[in-house]
N, C-alpha and C positions, 0 to 999 in steps of 0.2 A: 580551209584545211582539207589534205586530200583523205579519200577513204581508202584505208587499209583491207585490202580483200583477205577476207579468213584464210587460218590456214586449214589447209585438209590433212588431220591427223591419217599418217600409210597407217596400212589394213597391220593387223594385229597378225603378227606367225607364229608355230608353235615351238622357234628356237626357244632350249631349256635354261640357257645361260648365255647371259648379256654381252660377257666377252667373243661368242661366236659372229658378232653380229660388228661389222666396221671396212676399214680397209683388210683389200689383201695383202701381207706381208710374207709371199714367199721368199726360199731363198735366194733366189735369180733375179725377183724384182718384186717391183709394187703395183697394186692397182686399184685407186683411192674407190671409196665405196660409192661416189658420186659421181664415178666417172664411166656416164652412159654414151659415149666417141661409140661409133660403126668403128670397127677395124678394117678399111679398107685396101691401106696398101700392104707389103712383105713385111715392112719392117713393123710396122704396127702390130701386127697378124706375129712377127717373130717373139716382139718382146712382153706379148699376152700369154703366147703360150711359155716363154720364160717363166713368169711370172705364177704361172698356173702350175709347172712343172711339180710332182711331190708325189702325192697320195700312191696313183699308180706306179709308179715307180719304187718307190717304198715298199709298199705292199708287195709288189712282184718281186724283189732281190730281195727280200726278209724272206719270201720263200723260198729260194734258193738257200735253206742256212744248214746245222748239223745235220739236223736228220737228211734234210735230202743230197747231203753231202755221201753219206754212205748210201742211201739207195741207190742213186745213178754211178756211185764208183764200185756201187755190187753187183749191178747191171753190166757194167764192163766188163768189167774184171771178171765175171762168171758166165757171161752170157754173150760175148763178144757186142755187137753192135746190132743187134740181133731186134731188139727191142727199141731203137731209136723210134719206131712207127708212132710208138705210145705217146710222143713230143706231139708230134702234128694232131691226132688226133683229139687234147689236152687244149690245144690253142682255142678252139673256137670254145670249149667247157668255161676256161679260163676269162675268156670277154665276157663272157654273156652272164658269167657269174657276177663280176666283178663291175659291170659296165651297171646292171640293175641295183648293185648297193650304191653305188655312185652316184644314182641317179634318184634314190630314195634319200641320199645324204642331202643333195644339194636342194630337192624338191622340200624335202619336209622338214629340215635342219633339228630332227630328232633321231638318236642313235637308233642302232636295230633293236636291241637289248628291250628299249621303253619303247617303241613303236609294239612289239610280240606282247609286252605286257597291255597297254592299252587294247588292241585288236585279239588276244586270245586267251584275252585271263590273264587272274593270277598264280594258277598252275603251272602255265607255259612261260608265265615269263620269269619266275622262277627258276624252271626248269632252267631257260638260256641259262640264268646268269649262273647256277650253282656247276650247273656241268661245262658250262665257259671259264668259270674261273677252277673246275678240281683239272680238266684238261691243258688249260693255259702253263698253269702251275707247272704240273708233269714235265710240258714241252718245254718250259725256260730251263728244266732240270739237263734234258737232253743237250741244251746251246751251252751250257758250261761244261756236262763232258766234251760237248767237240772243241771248248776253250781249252781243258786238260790235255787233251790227245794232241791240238797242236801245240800248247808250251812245250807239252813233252818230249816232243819232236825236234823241237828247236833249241832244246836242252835248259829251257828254263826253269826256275824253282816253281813248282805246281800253285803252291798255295799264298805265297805274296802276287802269281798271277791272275788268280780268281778272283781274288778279294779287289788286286784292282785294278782287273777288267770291269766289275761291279760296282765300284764305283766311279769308273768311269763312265758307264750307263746310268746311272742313278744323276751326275750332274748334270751332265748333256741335256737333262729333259728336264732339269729344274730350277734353270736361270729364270723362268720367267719370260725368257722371249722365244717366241714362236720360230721367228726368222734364224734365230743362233740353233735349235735344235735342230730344224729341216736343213740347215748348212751343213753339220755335225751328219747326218743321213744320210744326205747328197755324195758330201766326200766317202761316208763308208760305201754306199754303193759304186763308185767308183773304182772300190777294191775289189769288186768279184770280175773284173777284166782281167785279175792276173792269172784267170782261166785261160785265158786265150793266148798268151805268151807260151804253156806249157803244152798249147795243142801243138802249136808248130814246133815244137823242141822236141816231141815225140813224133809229129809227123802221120797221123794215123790216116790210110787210103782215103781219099777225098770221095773220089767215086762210089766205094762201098757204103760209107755213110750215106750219102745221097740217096743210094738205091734202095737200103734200110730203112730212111726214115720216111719215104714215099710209097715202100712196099713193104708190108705186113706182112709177117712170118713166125716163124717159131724156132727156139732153139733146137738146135737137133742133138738127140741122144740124152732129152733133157726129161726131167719126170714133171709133166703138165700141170699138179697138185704145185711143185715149185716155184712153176712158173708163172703161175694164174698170181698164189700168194705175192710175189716183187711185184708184179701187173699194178696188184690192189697195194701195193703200198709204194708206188711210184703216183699211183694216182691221189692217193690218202697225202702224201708231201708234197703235190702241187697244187692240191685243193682242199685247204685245209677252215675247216671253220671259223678261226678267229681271223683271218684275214676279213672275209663276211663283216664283222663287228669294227676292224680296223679301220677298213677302207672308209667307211659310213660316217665312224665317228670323226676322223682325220677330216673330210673332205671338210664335214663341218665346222672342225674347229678353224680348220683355213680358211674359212667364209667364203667360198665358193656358194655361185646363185645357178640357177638356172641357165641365165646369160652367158654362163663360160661351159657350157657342158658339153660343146664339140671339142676346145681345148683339153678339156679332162680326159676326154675318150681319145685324144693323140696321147697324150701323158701314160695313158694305162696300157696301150699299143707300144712304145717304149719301153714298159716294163715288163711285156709277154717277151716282146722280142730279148733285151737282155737275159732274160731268165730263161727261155727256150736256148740261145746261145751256149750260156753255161753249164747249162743239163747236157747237150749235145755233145760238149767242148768235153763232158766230164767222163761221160759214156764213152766218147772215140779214144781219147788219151788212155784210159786205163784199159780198153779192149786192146790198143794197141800194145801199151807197155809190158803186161803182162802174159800178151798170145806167144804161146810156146815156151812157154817158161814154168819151173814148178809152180808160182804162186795163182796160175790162171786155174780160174773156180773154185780158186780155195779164200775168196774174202773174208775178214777178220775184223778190221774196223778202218777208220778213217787212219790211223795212225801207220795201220799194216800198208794203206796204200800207198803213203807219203815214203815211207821205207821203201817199198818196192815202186816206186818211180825213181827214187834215186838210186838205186840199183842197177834199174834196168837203160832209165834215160837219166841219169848223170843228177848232182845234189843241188843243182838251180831247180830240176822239176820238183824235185821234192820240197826246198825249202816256198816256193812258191804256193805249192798245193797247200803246204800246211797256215801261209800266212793268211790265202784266200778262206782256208777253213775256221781261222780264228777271227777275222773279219765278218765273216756272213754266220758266225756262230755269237758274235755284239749286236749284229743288225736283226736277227731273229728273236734274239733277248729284251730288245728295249721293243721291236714292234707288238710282239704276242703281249709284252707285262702290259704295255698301253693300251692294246685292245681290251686285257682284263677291266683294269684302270677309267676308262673311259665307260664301261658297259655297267658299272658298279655307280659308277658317278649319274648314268643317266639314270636308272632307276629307284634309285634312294633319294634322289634331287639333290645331288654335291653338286658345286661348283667343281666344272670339270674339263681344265681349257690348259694348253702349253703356255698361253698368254699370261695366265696370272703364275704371279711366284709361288716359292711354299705357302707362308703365309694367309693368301686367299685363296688357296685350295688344297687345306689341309688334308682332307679325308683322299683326296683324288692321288697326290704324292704319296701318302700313306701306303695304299694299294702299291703302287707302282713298287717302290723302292723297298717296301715288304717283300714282296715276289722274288725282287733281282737279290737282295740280300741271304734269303732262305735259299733259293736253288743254290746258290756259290756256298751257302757254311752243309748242304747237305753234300754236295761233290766232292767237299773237301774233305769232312770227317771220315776217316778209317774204317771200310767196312759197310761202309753204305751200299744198298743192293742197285747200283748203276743198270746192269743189264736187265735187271727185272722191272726201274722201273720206265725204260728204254721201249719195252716189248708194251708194258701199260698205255704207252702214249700211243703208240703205234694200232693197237686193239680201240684202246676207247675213241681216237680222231674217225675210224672205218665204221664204226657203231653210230658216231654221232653225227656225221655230216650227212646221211639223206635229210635228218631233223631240218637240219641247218636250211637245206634249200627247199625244203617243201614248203615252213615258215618266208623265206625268200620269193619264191613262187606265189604266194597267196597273197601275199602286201604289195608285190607289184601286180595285183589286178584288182587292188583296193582303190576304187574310185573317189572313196572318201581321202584317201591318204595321196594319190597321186594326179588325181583328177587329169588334164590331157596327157599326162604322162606315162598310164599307164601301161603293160607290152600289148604289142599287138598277137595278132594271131599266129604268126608265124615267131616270133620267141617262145611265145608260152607253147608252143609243138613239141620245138625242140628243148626247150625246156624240161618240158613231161619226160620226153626221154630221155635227158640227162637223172633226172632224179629217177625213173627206175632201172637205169644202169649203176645208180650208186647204190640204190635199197639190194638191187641183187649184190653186186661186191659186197656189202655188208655182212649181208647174210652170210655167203661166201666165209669171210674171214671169220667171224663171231661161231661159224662150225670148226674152221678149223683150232680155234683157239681152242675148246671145249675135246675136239678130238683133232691131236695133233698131226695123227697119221692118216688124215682124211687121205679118200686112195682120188686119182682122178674123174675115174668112175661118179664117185658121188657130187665133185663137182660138178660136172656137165647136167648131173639128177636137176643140183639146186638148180643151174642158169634154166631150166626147162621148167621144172617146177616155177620159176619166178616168171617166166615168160609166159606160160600160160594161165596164172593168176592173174598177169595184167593183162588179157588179152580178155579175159573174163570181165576185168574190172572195166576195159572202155566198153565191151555192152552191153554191161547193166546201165553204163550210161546214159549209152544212146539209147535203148530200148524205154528207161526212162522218161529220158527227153523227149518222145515222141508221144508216150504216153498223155504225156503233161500239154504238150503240144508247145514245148517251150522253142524259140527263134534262136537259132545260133546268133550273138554279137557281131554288129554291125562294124563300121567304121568307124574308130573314134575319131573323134569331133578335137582335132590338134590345135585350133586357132589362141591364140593368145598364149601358151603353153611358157612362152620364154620369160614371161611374169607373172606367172600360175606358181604360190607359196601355198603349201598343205596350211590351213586355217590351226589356232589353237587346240590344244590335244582335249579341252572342255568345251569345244564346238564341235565336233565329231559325232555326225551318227552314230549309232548302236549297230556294228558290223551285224548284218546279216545271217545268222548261222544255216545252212540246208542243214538238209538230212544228211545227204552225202556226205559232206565237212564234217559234221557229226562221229559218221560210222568209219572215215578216214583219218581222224583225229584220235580216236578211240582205238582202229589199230594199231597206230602210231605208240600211242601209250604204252600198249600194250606189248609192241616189239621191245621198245627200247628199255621197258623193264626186266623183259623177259634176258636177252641180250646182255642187259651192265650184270642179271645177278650170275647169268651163265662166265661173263668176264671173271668177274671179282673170286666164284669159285675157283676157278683158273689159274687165276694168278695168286692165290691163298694156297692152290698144293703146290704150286714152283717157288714160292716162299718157303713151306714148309718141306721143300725137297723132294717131294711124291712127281 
């Protein structure tokens, strides 16, 4: 008899749910969980990244949806082309955001949600998921006004269109299979190309956008208080925090490893580009349409645009705008409920997968089709405060995303979580100055919210005020670090990295706390209380009419 050599049980990871873990079943193709092939010729190399195509892409044309549908066409429309700069300079913010949950999805195959709870408490992780899911909520509110402003447009009945648009988002994601909803995705993103049909039927100077969006400038004759304001909520609608939660949990539920993380990082390149396109597409067309005409800087809503493109360039533009806005106004709605969805699932420990049906993931559908349900019967009912709470979404996303990436930042240089993975030294630079370019915008908005007539003067106070707090804060750093005699981080040590899986979440060190982390944690707290109660007064006297 021969001898059967043992098997050797794989190392234990700390995927939370057993459906994340198998073949991949994108919707372009397949890629068996056993199938360790080099990809070495095109075609090999074409039909992996097939295969692998979704999250980014998803993720990036769900941002393009209502609300940034009015920003960038209030951008135009008021500010001519004036502002395209703020694209380019968004792109690298947007990889580098997007590229580190990506890579914490595929490495650790735990959402971000239950990664912050495990690594930062249970106050913080908390924290995600209460002000994840009161924001989530708000913003799915906002994807069904831009569902109403385009029916309305197109002269259909409002309220048989709500109800089933949402359910038409509530099925799509609840067959049970993975491959049917990312198909259902795929095709809606396919819709936000009827941007580009309406550039060239308006035709707006080629050259001048070019020269705008590579050269940085300002409106002119424009009051800088106004302008900063769109600045910060062009940037708040293209870098929004539940994408952060989305991307994470998506890549995961795809079963995406390690092994396919150059494909994923083409994927999510795909969907900067798309969505840079149609911000571009959206800003030239309506600077164009309405330059010279009464309706230029007088923006109104997505609906007034649709009106005044078919005004000004004929009722194909128009009916186009408005179908693209009820398109990426579905694809905004089913991605934010599912990042709720999925972020709720990981830290309660539901079963929380596209894969399984209702059935085996009762609590996970629950959430989701909750969400899409309530925001459509509150759009609908008579008298519901739409702009007020329009302006909420818009306040509490600028308040809450430095959170978002400071948490982001600090788990990608968790060793224990990401081991060769973690950033190098040159992400986490630029890093640091992306999150205190957002802590300043915050602050920024969160005053003007509190004091609506902030004059320009006091903004430049805060960007200086905030510039010189951080400049304070790197050297008590270094002055520290010197003290202590601590080594700046070396080289990380990359070998093996492409079968390096974060260990179970009950194998994990006890994260390290400094002081620093401590006293930067703590003001953190401290702002974003201070901040939501100064919001909520806010938006309690613009309720109450004060």
């Amino acid at each position: 008899m021969g001898i059967t050599a043992p098997t050797v049980p794989a190392p234990r990871t700390a995927v939370l749910d057993d459906a994340h873990v198998g073949d991949i079943r994108g919707a372009l193709g397949t890629i068996k969980s056993d199938d360790t092939a080099s990809r070495r010729g095109l075609s090999a190399k074409l039909k992996t990244l097939l295969a692998i195509i979704g999250p980014g892409l998803i993720v990036m044309v769900g941002d393009n949806d209502a609300g940034a549908f009015g920003t960038y066409s209030q951008a135009g429309q008021n500010y001519g082309t004036s502002l395209l700069w703020t694209l380019l300079l968004l792109i690298p913010v947007l990889y580098v955001n997007q590229e580190m949950v990506l890579r914490l999805g595929a490495v650790t195959g735990v959402g971000h949600a239950r990664l912050i709870l495990e690594r930062f408490g249970r106050f913080w992780g908390a924290f995600s998921v209460i002000d994840l899911f009161l924001l989530n909520a708000l913003t799915i509110v906002t994807e069904f006004i831009g569902i109403t402003l385009a029916v309305g447009y197109l002269g259909l009945p409002k309220v048989p269109s709500v109800l089933l648009a949402a359910v038409i988002v509530v099925a799509a994601a609840s067959t049970g299979s993975f491959r049917r909803f990312e198909r259902t995705a795929i095709l809606l993103c396919a819709g936000s190309l009827l941007l580009i049909p309406i550039y060239f039927i308006v035709h707006p100077p080629a050259g001048q956008m070019a020269h705008d969006f590579v050269v940085p400038g300002m409106p002119h004759h424009s009051r800088l208080s106004d302008v900063m304001l769109l600045i910060i909520a062009i940037v708040g609608t293209t870098v929004a925090p539940w994408q952060l939660f989305f991307q994470q949990s998506y890549v995961i539920d795809k079963r995406i490893t390690p092994r396919f993380m150059r494909y994923e990082k083409a994927d999510l390149w795909l969907g900067i580009g798309i969505v840079v396109i149609g911000a571009a597409a959206m800003m030239g067309f309506c600077a164009a349409a309405f330059a010279g005409h009464a309706g230029s800087g007088g923006f109104t809503d997505a609906a007034g645009v649709a009106d005044g493109l078919e005004k000004y360039a004929g009722r194909t533009a128009g009916v186009l705008f408005a179908v693209a806005l009820l398109d990426a106004s579905i694809i905004g709605a089913s991605a934010v409920s599912l990042s709720t969805a999925y972020a709720i699932g990981d830290v309660m420990g539901l079963k929380h997968s596209l894969h399984r049906g209702i059935r085996g993931a009762k609590g996970f559908y629950a959430v989701f089709a909750g969400l899409i349900l309530t925001a459509a019967v509150v759009v609908v009912i008579p008298g519901s405060p739409l702009g007020l709470l329009t302006e909420g979404v818009q306040t509490l996303a600028g308040v809450l995303l430095p959170s978002a990436s400071v948490f982001l930042l600090l788990l990608c240089n968790d060793k224990s979580v990401l081991g060769p993975w973690v950033n190098g030294r040159a992400t986490n630079i630029f890093t640091s100055v992306v999150v205190a370019v957002l802590v300043t915008l915050s602050v920024i908005l969160t005053a003007a919210v509190v004091f609506p007539d902030i004059t320009s003067g006091a903004i430049l106070d805060i960007m200086g005020i905030c510039g010189v707090a951080g400049i304070l804060a790197l050297g008590y750093a270094e002055t520290r670090r010197r003290r202590k005699g601590w080594t700046l981080a070396g080289p990380v040590d990359r070998a093996g990295k492409e079968n390096w899986r974060m260990p179970p979440l009950d194998e994990l060190p006890e994260p390290i706390v400094s002081t620093g982390r401590k006293v930067g944690l703590t003001a953190l707290r401290v702002y974003l209380l201070a901040a939501m109660i100064l919001v909520i007064v806010r938006i309690a006297q613009l309720a109450l009419g004060h």
